[in-house]
N, C-alpha and C positions, 0 to 999 in steps of 0.2 A: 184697556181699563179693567180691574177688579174689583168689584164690591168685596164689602165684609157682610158676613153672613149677620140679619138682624137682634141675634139675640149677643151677641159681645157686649160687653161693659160697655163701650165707647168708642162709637161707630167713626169710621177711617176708612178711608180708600188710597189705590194706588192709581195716579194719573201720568200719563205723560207728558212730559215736557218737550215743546215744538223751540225749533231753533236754538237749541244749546249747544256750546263746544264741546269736541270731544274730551275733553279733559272734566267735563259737568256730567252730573249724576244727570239721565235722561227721564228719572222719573219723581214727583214731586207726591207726597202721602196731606190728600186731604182729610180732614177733620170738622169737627163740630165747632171747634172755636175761631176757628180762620176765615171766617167771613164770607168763600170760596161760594161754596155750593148753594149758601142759605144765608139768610139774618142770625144773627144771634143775641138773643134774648139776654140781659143783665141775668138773668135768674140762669140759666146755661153757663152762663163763667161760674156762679158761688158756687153750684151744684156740681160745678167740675171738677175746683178748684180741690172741695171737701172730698171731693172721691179720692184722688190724686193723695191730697194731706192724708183720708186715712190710710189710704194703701199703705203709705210711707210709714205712717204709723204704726200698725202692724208686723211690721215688714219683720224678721226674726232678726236683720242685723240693723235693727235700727236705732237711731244715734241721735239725740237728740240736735237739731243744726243752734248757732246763735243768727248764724245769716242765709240768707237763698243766695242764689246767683245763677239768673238766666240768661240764656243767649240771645243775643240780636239775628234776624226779626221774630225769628217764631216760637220762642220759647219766653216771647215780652207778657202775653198775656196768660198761661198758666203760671208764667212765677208771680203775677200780680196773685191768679185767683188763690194761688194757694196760702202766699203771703195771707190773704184776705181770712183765710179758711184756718191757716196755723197761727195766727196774730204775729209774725215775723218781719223782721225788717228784711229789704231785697237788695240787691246790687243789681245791673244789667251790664253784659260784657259786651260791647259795642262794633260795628267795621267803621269806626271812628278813632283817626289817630289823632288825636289830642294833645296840646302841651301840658300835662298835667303828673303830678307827682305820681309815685307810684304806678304806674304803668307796667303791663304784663301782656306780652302780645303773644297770641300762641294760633298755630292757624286752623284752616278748616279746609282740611284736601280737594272736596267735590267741588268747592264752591266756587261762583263766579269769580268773587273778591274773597279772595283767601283769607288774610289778612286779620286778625278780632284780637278785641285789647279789653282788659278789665282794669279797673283804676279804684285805688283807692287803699290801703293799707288795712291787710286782711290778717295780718299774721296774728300767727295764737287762737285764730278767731274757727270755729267748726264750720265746715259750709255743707250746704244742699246745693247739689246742682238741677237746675229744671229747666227742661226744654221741650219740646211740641213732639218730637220722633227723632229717634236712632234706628240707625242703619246699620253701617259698618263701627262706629265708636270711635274713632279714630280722632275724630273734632274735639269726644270729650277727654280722651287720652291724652291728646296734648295738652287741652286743659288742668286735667289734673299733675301732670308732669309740672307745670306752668306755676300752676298752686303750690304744690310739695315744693319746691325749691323756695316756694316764699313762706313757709314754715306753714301752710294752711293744713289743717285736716280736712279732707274731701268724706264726710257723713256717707253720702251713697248719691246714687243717680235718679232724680223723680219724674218721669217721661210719659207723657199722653200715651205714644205708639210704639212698639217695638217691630222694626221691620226685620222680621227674622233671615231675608232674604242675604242680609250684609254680615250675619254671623258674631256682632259686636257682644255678645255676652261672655265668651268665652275671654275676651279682649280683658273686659273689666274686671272679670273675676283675676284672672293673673296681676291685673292691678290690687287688687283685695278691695275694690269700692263695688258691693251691691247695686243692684238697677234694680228698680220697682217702677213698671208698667203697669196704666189700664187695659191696654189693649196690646196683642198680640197678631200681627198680619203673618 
């Protein structure tokens, strides 16, 4: 186990994960919004959310989004906060295969259930993508492959945690989509 040191923006740890396949990332990055270690306060999402939005805000390649779009499960509630924080509407990309129009399935390497679909007719449309922590990039790279091919423009990447350990920045930049993180592990 690692702590983060207390004065970071937006405290995150690295835990491990007991009984996973080998093919499963063995180790899982807790945070403040994830219910995990602690309660979390209503007042802890807005103030998260708004950190998050202004980061992105600031950010030098930033891009105004018309939509969010966060990952199922743990990117469900920073893309509310930030929705909440940016006045934006969100989508959520789901590990639910659905009968529904417009479907985009693109996967997630580490993951138990590989498998994630976003629905719904994005094209023309700017997105933000938000999610809880990147590692490697690779979940969000196939997303935005996923996008691009459906005429979306992917704005940049808006991530609670970066886990420097998986090297995914390098990843994105060769994509040309920005990442803007609170937190650095």
């Amino acid at each position: 186990m690692t702590t983060v040191p207390e004065d970071l923006a937006y405290q995150a740890r690295r835990i491990r994960r007991l009984g996973v396949p080998p093919q499963t990332r063995d180790v899982r990055i807790v945070h403040e919004l994830d219910g995990i270690l602690d309660q979390v306060h209503p007042a802890t999402l807005l103030r998260t959310g708004s950190a998050l939005w202004e980061a992105w805000s600031r950010h030098p390649d930033f891009t105004a989004p018309d939509v969010l779009l966060g990952l199922d499960a743990g990117g469900i509630l920073p893309t509310v906060a930030v929705a909440w924080a940016g006045d934006l509407p969100y989508r959520l990309a789901w590990k639910l295969d659905l009968d529904l129009p417009d479907k985009r399935r693109f996967t997630e390497p580490h993951a138990r259930r590989t498998e994630v679909f976003t629905y719904g007719d994005l094209a023309g449309t700017r997105v933000l993508i938000v999610d809880d922590e990147i590692t490697t990039g690779n979940t969000l790279a196939n997303l935005i492959t996923v996008l691009r091919e459906s005429a979306v423009e992917v704005t940049g990447i808006a991530c609670l945690i970066e886990d420097t350990t998986g090297n995914a920045r390098p990843l994105l930049e060769s994509l040309g989509v920005p990442l803007c993180t609170l937190t650095r592990l």
